[in-house]
C-alpha positions, -999 to 999 in steps of 0.1 A, spaced: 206 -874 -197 187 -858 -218 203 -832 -242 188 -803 -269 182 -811 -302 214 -815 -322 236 -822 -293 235 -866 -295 253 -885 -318 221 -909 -325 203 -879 -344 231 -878 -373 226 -919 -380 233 -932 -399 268 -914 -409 281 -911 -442 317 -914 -451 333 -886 -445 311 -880 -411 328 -912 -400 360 -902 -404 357 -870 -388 341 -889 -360 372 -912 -351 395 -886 -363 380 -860 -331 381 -891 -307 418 -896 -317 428 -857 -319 435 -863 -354 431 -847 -389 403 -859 -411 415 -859 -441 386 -862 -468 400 -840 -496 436 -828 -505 418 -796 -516 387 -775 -514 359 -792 -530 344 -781 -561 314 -801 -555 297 -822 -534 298 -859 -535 291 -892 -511 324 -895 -500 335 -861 -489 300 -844 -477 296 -833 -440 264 -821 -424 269 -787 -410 250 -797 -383 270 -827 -377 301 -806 -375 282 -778 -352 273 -812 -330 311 -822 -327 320 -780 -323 302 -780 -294 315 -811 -279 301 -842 -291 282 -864 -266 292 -898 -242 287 -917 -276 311 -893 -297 337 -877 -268 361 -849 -288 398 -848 -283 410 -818 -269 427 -807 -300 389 -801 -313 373 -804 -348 400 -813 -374 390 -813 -407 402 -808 -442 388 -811 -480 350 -818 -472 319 -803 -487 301 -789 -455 263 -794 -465 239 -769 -450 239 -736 -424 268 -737 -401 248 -721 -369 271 -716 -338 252 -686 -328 259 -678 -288 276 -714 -288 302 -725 -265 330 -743 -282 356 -759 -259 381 -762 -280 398 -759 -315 379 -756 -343 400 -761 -378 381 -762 -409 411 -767 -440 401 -763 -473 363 -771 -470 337 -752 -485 305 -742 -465 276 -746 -490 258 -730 -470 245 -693 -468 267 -682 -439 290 -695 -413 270 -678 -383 291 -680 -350 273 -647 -334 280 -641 -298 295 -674 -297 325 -683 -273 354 -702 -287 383 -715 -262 405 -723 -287 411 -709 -323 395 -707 -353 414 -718 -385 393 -715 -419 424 -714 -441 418 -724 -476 382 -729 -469 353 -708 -491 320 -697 -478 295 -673 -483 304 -654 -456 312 -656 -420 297 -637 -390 317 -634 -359 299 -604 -344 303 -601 -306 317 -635 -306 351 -643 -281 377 -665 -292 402 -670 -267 429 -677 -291 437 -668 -329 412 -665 -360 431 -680 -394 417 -667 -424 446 -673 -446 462 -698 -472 438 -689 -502 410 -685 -477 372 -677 -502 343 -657 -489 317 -640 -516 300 -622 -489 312 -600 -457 335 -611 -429 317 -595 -398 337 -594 -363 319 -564 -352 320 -561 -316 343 -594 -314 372 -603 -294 399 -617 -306 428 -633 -278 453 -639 -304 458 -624 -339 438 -621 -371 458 -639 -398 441 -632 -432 473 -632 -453 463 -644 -488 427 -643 -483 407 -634 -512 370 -614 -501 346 -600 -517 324 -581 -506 294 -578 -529 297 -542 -533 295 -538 -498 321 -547 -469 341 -572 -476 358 -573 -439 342 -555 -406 358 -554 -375 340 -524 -364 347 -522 -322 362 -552 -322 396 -561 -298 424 -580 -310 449 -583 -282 478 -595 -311 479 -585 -346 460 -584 -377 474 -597 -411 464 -585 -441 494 -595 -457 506 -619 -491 479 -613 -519 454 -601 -493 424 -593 -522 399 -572 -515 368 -559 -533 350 -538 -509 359 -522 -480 375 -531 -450 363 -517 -418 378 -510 -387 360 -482 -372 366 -480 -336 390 -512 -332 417 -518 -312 448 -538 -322 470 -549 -295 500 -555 -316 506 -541 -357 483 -542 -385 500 -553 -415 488 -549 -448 524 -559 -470 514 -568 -504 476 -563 -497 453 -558 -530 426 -530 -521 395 -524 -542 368 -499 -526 347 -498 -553 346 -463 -558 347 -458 -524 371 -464 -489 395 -496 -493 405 -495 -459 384 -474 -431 405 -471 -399 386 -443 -383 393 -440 -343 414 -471 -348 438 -475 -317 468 -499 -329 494 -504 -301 521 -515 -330 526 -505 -363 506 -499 -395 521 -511 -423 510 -502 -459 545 -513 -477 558 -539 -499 531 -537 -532 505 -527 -516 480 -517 -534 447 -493 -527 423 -482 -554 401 -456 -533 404 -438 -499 424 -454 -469 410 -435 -442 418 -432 -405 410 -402 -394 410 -399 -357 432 -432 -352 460 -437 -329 490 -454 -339 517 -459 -312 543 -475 -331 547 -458 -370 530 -463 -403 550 -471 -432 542 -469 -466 577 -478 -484 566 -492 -516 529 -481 -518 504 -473 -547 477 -455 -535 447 -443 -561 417 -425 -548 398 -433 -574 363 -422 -581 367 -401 -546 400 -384 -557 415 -387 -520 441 -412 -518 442 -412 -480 427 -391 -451 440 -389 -417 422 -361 -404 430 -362 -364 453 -393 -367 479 -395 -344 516 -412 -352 535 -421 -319 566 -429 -341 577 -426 -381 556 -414 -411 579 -439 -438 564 -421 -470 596 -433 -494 600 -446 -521 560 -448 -534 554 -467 -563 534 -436 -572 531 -398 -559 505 -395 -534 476 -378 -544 447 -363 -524 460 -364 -490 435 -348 -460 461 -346 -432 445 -314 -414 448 -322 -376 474 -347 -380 502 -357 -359 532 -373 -364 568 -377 -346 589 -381 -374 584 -381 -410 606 -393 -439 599 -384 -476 611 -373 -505 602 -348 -536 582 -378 -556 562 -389 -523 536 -364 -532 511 -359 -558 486 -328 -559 452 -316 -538 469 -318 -507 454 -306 -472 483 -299 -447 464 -272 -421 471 -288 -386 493 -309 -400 521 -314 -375 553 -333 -373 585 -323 -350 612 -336 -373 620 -345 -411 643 -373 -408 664 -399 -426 673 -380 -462 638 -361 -463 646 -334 -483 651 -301 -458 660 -275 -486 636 -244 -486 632 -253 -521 621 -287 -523 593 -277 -493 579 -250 -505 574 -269 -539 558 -296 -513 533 -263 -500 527 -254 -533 510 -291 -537 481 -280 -518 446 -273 -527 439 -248 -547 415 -227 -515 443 -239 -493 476 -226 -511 451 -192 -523 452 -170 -552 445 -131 -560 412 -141 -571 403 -162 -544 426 -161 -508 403 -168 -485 405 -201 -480 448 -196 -473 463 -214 -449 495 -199 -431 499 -229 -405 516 -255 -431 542 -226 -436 550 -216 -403 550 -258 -389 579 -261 -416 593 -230 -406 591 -241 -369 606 -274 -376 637 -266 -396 645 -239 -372 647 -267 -343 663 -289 -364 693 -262 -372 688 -258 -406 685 -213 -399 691 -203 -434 660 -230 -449 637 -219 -422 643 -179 -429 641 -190 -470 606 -201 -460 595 -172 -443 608 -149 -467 584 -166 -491 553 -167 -468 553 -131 -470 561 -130 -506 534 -153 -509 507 -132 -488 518 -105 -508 516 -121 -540 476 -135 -534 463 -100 -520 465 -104 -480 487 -76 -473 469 -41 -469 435 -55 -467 410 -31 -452 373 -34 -434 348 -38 -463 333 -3 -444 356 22 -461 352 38 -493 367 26 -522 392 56 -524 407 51 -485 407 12 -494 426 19 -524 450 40 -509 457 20 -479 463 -11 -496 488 4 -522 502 21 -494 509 -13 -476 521 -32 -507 547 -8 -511 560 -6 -472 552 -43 -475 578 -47 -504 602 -19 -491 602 -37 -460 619 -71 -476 641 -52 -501 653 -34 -470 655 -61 -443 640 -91 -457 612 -88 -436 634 -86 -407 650 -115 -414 681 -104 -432 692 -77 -409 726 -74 -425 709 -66 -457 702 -29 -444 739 -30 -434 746 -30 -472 720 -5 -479 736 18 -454 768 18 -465 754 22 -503 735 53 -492 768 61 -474 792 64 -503 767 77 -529 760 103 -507 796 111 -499 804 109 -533 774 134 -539 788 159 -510 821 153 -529 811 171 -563 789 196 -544 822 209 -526 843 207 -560 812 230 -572 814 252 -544 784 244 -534 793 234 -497 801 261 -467 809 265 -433 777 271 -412 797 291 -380 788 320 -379 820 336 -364 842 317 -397 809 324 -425 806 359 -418 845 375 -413 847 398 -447 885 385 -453 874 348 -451 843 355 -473 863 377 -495 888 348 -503 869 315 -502 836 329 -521 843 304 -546 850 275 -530 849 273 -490 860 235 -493 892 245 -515 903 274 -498 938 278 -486 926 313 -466 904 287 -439 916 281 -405 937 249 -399 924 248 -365 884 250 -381 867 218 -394 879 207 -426 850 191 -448 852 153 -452 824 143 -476 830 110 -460 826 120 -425 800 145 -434 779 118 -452 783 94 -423 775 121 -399 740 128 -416 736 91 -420 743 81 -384 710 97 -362 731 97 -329 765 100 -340 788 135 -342 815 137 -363 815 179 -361 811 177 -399 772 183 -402 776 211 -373 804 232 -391 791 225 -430 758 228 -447 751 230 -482 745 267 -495 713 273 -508 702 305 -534 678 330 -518 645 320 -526 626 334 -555 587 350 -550 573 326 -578 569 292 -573 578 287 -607 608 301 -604 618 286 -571 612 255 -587 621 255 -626 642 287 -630 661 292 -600 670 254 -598 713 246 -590 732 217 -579 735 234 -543 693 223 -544 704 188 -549 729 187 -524 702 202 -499 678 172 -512 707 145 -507 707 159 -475 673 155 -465 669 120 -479 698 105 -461 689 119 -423 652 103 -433 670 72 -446 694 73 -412 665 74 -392 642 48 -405 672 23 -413 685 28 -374 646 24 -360 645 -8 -385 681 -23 -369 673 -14 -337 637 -30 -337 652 -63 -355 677 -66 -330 649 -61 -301 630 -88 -313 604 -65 -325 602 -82 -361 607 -112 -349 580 -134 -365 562 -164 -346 585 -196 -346 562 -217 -325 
């Protein structure tokens, strides 16, 4: 029968050495072993055609049947182009420690139903775009290419094993799996060295990727581009590894967690470390111990379960708007101090300034707020929103104004706020510290008293019914002093500067003491002057004392009563 050209055994005679011995070693299902190691050069007794190897890949002929273990070989110098393109290989294909001399190891579109093991073997590159292998791809074991590993578009039955492999990328890519499906895992582990990038865009990872001990070198640019990723597993950037640019994976999925115990990540020329705008963690966030604090992080849209840090897990220029995460676990720090120094990390727009607020963002406040609060910790979560609105304060937001008014309503509307704004937490802590206007209450309460107290020694405190203030024998003998008169009724209202304070205080409370005593006041004088500067007493200050604490009474009881409503009550969700 006649077959293409390439596809008989008598086109490859005669065979040299080493072609031989891969011959009977495929009839046998055996390793050829030409070389102990990967060649440095080429020489009569270890060369390979490529096409001679391609011929075997594909099956051999009657005159040169293949085992079903496949192509076995190890330590040869494979001469020329290995084409595979849109080939169908029927079984195993195992290249150990050769080196393809050629420009590229081209298995395009090409179906493999077996695995493809190139560990310890060099080439130029290697193009597995669109290409199905039923089983595993090995890249590993010191595994050499000085051009990109495509596998754009590929499918992968088994796992990508690239542990140790050393790529690079010629300022370019150095791995792309862009759209490619990898039912098992993809390792990236054990002295994985990179210089380029490695791309994932759009992939999908049946089981983890790990990346433990992996050497990452962008170039100035990303090390590791995960965008709209899906990973069924794990991510695991741990144990030394090591990226010098951006790790990006914004919109990726990750259903297991992503653990970076043990990371250094630089971002390099780009100053972002890593950027997962979108990204969503089904599990843990492990961002402790780093072997240095993160810096430049883009995590605006982000979600994740659970995250565990600490204080030296992050560095500066950080972008937490969207950023959301339901719990802080393991020994993340949960004190209100240690996270708002973690807010404060943020960009410079993003955490604002007097000069420049625009650009604030409230969300990472109230997230943190929201999250200790469901985690229990009350007192951390009010600490934090005590400082939000110090913080708004602080950077201009509070009393701002439409840019239509005049500069003199602007100006008074915004001091005017500032000062309710600050009156408000040294009252109530912004609603929440009710019990602090208990306190303030029961300061008013006894200075006021106390205030009522000396008035009355003064004389300057009477009895305001008419049928005791006006009998001529009662005015004749407590003129002086109405609070120390023996002449007074026993059955009248005695004055209690206690009780009369706490009945002024109180809006809705009667003691009797504000009903039967008043302060006495002077007749007023014509002049103004006089009223003011001339015919000023004590009795004036008691009226004053008066005034201020019913005004105080009221606002303080409006304020308790509107806390314990709810009507303060800022957003928690």
């Amino acid at each position: 029968m006649k077959r293409p050209q390439g596809r008989t055994l008598a086109e490859f005679h005669p065979l040299l050495d080493a072609e031989q011995a891969l011959l009977t070693a495929c009839e046998r299902g055996d390793l050829a072993v030409i070389g102990s190691v990967c060649p440095e050069s080429a020489q009569p007794e270890n060369t390979v055609r490529a096409g001679f190897v391609a011929f075997l890949a594909m099956g051999g002929d009657d005159h040169a049947p293949v085992h079903h273990q496949g192509v076995w070989l190890q330590g040869a110098w494979i001469d020329g182009d290995l084409s595979l393109r849109s080939a169908v290989l029927p079984f195993n294909v195992r290249l150990y420690r050769c080196r393809l001399a050629g420009a590229n190891l081209d298995l395009r579109d090409a179906e493999i139903n077996g695995s493809l093991l190139l560990s310890g073997s060099q080439t130029q590159g290697l193009s597995l775009d669109g290409a199905v292998v039923k089983g595993s791809v090995f890249l590993q074991g010191g595994f050499k290419a000085n051009g990109t590993v495509r596998l754009r578009g590929a499918q992968v039955g088994g796992s990508l094993e690239c542990s140790g492999a050393q790529l690079d990328g010629q300022s370019g890519d150095a791995l792309c799996l862009d759209g490619a499906v990898v039912k098992g895992s993809v390792f990236l582990n054990d002295g994985f060295k990179v210089s380029g990038t490695v791309r994932m865009l759009g992939a999908q990872v049946g089981g983890s990727l790990e990346c433990n001990g992996a050497q990452l070198d962008g170039q100035g640019g990303e090390t590791l581009w995960l965008d709209r990723a899906v990973v069924k597993g794990s991510v695991f950037l741990q144990g030394g590894f090591q990226s010098s640019g951006t790790v990006r994976m914004r919109g990726t999925q990750v259903d297991g967690d992503l653990s970076c115990s043990g990371a250094q990540l630089d971002g390099g020329k780009q100053g972002v470390a890593l950027s997962m705008e979108g990204t969503q963690i089904a599990g843990t966030w492990f961002l402790r111990p780093l072997n240095a604090p993160l810096t430049g992080v883009e995590l605006t849209g982000c979600r994740v379960e659970r995250l565990v840090d600490d204080a030296a897990s992050w560095g500066s220029n950080l972008r937490l708007d969207g950023f959301v995460y339901t719990q802080l676990a393991g020994d993340s720090p949960v004190n209100a101090s240690d996270r708002i120094d973690w807010l404060r990390k943020q960009t410079p727009d993003a955490w604002g300034s007097k000069q420049d607020n625009g650009g604030f963002k409230p969300q990472p406040w109230l997230q943190l707020q929201k999250v200790l609060r469901e985690m229990g910790h009350l007192e951390d979560a009010r600490q934090v929103a005590i400082a939000l609105e110090d913080h708004r304060r602080a950077i201009g937001l509070v009393g701002q104004t439409p840019q239509t008014w005049s500069a003199w309503r602007r100006m008074a509307y915004g001091k005017t706020s500032v000062f309710l704004h600050w009156a408000f937490k040294i009252l109530i802590g912004y609603g929440y510290r009710p019990l602090r206007l208990v306190g303030w209450m029961f300061l008013v309460w006894v200075f006021s008293a106390a205030v009522f107290w000396f008035a009355a020694l003064q004389g300057a405190m009477g009895p305001s019914n008419p049928l005791v203030f006006n009998d001529p024998e009662l005015r004749k003998a407590c003129a002086t002093n109405w609070y120390l008169c023996e002449k007074l009724p026993e059955e009248y209202t005695g004055f209690s500067p206690l009780a009369y304070s706490l009945d002024v205080l109180l809006p809705l409370v009667n003691l009797e003491q504000e009903k039967d005593w008043a302060p006495l006041i002077p007749t007023p004088k014509s002049s103004w002057w006089q009223e003011w500067f001339a015919n000023w007493s004590f009795k004036h200050v008691a009226r004053l004392v008066v005034w201020a604490e019913i005004l105080f009474g009221w606002i303080a009881s409006l304020l308790l009563v509107a806390v314990f409503s709810g009507l303060t009550k800022r957003r928690e969700e």
